[in-house]
Wavefront OBJ file of the C-alpha trace (Angstrom):
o trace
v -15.392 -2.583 35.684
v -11.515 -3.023 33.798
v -12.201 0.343 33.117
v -12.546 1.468 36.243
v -10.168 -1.217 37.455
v -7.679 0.601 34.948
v -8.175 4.221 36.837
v -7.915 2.880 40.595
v -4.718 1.157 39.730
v -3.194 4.601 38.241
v -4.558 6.410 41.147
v -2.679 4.228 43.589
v 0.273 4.772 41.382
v 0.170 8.407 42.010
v 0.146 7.943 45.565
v 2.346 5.247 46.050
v -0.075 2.503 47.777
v -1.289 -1.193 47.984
v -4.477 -1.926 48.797
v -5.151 -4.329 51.599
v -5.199 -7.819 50.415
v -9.164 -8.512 50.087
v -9.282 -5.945 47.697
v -6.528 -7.576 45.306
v -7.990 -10.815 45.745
v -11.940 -9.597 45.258
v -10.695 -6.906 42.219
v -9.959 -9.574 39.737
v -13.119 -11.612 40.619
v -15.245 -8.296 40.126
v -12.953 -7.655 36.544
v -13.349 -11.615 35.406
v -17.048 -11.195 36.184
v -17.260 -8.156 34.073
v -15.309 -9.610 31.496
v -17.821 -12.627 30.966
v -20.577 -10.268 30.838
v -18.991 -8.216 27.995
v -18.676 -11.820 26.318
v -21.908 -12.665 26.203
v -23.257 -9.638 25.749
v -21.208 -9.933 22.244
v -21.992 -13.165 21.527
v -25.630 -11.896 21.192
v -24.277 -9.450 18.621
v -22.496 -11.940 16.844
v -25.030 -14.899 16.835
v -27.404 -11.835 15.276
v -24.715 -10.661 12.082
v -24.866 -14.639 11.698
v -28.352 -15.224 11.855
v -28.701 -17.159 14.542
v -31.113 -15.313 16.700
v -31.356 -17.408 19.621
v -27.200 -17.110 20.447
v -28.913 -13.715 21.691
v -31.287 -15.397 24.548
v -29.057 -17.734 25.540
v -26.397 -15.560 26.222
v -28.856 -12.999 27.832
v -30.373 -15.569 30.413
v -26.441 -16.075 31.505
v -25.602 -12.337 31.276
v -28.365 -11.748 33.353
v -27.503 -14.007 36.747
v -24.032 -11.637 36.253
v -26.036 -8.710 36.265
v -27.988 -10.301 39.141
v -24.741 -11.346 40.842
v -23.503 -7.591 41.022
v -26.384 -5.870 42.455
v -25.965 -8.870 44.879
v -22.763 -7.400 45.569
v -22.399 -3.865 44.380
v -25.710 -2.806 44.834
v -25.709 -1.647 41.176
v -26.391 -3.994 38.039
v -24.422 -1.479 35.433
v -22.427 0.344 36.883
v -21.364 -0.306 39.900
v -18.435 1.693 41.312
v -17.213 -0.854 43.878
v -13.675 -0.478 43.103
v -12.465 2.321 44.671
v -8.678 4.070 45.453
v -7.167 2.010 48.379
v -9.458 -0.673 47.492
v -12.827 -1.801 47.623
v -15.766 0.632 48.819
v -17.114 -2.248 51.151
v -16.957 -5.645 52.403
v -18.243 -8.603 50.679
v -21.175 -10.589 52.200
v -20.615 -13.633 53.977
v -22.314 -15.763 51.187
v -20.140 -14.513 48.744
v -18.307 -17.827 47.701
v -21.589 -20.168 47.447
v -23.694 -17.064 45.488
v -20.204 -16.729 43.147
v -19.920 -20.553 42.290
v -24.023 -21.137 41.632
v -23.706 -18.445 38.983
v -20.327 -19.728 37.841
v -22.313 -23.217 37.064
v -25.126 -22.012 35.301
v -22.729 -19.277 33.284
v -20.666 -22.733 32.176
v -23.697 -24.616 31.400
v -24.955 -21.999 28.904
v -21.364 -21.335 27.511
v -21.521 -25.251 26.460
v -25.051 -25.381 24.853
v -23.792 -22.052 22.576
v -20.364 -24.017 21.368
v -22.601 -27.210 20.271
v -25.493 -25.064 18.519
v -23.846 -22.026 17.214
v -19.791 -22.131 17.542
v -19.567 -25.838 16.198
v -22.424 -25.512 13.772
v -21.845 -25.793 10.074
v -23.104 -22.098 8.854
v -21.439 -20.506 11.386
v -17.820 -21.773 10.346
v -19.172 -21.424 6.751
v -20.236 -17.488 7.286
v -16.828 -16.573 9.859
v -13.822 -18.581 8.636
v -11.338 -16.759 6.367
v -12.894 -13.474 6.696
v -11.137 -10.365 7.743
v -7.901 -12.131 8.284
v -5.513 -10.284 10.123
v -1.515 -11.698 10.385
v 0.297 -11.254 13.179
v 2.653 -8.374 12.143
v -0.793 -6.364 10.877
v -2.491 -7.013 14.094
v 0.021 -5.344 16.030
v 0.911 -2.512 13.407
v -2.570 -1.607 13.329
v -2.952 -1.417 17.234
v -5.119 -4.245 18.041
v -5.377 -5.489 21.489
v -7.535 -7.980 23.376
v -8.950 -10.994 22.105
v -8.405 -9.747 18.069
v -4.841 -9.655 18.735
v -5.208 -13.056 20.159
v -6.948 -14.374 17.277
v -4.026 -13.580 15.170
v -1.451 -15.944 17.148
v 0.026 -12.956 19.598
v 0.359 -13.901 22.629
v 0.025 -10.848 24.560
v -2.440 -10.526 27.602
v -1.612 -7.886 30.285
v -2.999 -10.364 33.083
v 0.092 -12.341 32.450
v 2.632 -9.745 31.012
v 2.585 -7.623 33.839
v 0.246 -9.381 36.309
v -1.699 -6.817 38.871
v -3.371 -7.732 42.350
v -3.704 -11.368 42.682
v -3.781 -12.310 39.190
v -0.092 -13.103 39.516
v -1.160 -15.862 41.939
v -3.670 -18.172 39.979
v -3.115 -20.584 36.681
v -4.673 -19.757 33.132
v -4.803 -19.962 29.527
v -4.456 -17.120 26.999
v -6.832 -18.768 24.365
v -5.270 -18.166 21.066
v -6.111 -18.588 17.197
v -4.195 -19.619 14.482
v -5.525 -17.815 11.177
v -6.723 -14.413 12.399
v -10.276 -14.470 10.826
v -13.655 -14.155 12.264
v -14.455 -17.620 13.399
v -10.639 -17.697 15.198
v -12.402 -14.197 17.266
v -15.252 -15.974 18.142
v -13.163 -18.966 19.423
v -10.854 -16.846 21.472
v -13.878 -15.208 23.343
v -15.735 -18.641 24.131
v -12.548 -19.671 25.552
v -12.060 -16.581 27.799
v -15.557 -16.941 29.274
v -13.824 -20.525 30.513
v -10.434 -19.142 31.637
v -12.448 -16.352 33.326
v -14.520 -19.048 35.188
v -11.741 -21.086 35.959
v -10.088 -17.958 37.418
v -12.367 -17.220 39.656
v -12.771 -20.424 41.149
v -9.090 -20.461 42.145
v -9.252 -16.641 43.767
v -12.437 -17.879 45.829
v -10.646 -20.024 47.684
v -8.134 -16.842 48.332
v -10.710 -14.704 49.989
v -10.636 -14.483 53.703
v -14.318 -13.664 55.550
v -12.259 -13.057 58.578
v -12.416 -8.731 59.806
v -9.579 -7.500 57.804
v -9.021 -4.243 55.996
v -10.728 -3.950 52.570
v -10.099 -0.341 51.646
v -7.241 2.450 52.533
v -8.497 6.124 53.079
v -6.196 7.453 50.443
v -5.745 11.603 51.362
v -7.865 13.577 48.909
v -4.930 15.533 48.065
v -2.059 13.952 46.025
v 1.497 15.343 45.665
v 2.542 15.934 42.684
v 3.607 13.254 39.799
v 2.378 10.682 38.145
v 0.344 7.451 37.905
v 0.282 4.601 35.458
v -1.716 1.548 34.629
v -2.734 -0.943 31.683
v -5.380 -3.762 32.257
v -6.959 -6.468 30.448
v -10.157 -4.882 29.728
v -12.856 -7.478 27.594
v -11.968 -5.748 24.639
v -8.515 -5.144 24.901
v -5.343 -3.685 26.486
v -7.074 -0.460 28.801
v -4.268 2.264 29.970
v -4.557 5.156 32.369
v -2.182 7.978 32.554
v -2.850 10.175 35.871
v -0.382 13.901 35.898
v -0.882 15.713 39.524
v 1.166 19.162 39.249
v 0.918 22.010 41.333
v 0.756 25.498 39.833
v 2.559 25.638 36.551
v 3.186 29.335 35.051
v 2.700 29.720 31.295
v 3.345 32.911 29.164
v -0.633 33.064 28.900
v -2.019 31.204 32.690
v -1.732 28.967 34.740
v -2.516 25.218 33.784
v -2.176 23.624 36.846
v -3.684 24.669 40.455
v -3.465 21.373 42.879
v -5.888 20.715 44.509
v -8.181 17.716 44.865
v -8.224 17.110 41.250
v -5.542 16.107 38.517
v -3.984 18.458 36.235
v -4.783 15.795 33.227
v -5.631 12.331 32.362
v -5.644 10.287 29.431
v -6.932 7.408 28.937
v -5.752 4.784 25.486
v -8.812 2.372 25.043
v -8.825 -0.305 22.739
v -11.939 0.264 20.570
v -10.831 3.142 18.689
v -8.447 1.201 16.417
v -11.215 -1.211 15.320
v -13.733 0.743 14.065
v -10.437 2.965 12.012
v -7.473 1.570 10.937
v -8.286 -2.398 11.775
v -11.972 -2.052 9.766
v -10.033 -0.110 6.594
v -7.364 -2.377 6.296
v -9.223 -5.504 6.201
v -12.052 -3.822 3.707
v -9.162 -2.596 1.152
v -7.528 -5.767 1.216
v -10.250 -8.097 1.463
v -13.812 -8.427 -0.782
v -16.006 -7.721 1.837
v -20.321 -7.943 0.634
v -22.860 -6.293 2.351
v -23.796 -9.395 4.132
v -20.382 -9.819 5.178
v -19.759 -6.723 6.700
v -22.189 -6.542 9.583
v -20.564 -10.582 10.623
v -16.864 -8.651 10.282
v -17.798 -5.527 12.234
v -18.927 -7.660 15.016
v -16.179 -9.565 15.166
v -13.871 -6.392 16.025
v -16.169 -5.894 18.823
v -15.895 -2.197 18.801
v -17.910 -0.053 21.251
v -18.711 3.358 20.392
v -18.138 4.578 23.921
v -15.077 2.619 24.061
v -13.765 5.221 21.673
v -10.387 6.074 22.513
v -10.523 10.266 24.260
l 1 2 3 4 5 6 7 8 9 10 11 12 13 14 15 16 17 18 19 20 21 22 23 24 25 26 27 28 29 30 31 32 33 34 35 36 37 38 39 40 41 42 43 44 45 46 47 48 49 50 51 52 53 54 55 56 57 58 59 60 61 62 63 64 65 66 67 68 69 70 71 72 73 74 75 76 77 78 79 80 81 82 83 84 85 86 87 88 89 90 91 92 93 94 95 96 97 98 99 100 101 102 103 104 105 106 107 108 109 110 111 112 113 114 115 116 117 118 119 120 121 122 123 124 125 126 127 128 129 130 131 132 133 134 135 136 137 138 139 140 141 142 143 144 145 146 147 148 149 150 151 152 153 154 155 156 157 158 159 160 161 162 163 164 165 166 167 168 169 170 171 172 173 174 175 176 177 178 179 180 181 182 183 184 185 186 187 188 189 190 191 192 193 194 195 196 197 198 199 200 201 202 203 204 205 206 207 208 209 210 211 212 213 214 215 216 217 218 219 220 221 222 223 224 225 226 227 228 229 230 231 232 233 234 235 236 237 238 239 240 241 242 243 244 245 246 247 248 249 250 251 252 253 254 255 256 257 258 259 260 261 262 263 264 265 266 267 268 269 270 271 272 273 274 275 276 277 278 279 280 281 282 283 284 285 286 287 288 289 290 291 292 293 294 295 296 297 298 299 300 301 302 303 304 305 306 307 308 309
């Protein structure tokens, strides 16, 4: 969804718009959602490269009432397309706030049980502290974003550096770590499951069930330019770059022809650093075993889809 939150907000660039204000108060609970599901979905992966298998249901059963939670609202459990250009594709339903908060409570309840068994336990600190450190000045040299930058003491979250939609409006912690390892990674995440909740609360008492505008019919044409965005995305910093030209002459053709879609767009996603020059840094510097590997690897939180285009 931060993904597609990511390409809405450079499309609205392009043409100049706002969207009404139910959409940029809904948006970020839709992204915050999202982002708790990524979370958990990790922490399965993590809890696994640990050896603690049952991280994995717990998390599940929590990731699950998400999944629940969007079909609820987007009619999809995956993917769900509800942010759209201009907005939101439709309204929300008029249970919204009470369905939102009962999955907020059991989300937090789970969150709690995994810090006492498997964040505070013993062979968990024993199998994630001091490995793959990362300083500061390496984390940002080696183009890490998102909660691994975090880890490593920078304080740098685009919900706060250049707030979009509502997020300007409510109050949160960036959770950060102090010695850029593994077990700092797996601290920052817990904590911006919590932050996400805590979010969300405060833009549910921002959304108005009153008839109001939700979405803008944006024309399907755009003049030409260009359109910009960067989110927070689970895994990192997420940016968009939209290019709408007319017809541009070359010596061989024409690369450009208008029309309803955009002459190019690039997109800068955060996994691709991870799994290339993050990973080989930390393996040349550090001693990394076999056994270690898997328990760093998952700690990057790459995606293999994520992969930057």
């Amino acid at each position: 969804d931060n993904h597609e939150y990511g390409y809405v907000l450079a499309v609205e660039d392009l043409y100049g718009v706002e969207p009404p204000r139910k959409a940029k108060v809904v948006r970020p609970i839709i992204a915050e959602m999202s982002r708790m599901a990524s979370h958990l979905m990790w922490l399965h992966f993590m809890g696994h490269g640990v050896g603690a298998r049952f991280v994995g249901s717990w998390s599940f059963s929590a990731r699950e009432e998400i999944l629940k939670w969007f079909d609820y609202v987007t009619g999809h459990r995956v993917y769900h397309h509800y942010m759209a250009p201009g907005g939101i594709r439709w309204n929300i339903p008029k249970d919204f706030k009470e369905r939102t908060i009962k999955v907020l409570n059991f989300v937090e309840s789970i969150v709690n049980d995994i810090v006492k068994a498997f964040v505070e336990n013993p062979i968990t600190v024993m199998r994630t502290r001091d490995l793959g450190k990362l300083s500061p000045q390496e984390a940002i040299e080696l183009g890490a974003t998102g909660p691994v930058l975090r880890a490593s003491g920078v304080r740098y979250d685009m919900r706060k550096v250049k707030p979009y939609d509502a997020y300007s409006e409510v109050d949160f912690e960036i959770p950060m770590g102090k010695y850029g390892d593994a077990y700092d990674r797996i601290l920052v995440r817990v904590e911006e499951i919590r932050q996400s909740i805590r979010i969300i609360r405060q833009l549910l008492d921002m959304v108005s069930y009153e008839a109001m505008p939700y979405r803008y019919q944006l024309p399907p044409k755009a003049l030409d330019g260009e359109g910009l965005a960067r989110v927070e995305a689970a895994r990192g910093e997420y940016l968009v770059h939209i290019v709408s030209v007319g017809k541009v002459l070359t010596k061989v053709r024409v690369i450009g022809t208008g029309g309803l879609t955009p002459y190019r767009i690039r997109l800068r996603t955060p996994s691709m650093p991870f799994l290339t020059t993050v990973l080989k840094h930390i393996v040349r510097k550090e001693e990394i075993t076999i056994a270690d590997f898997p328990v760093l690897l998952k700690s990057l939180d790459p995606c293999p889809p994520d992969i930057d285009r």
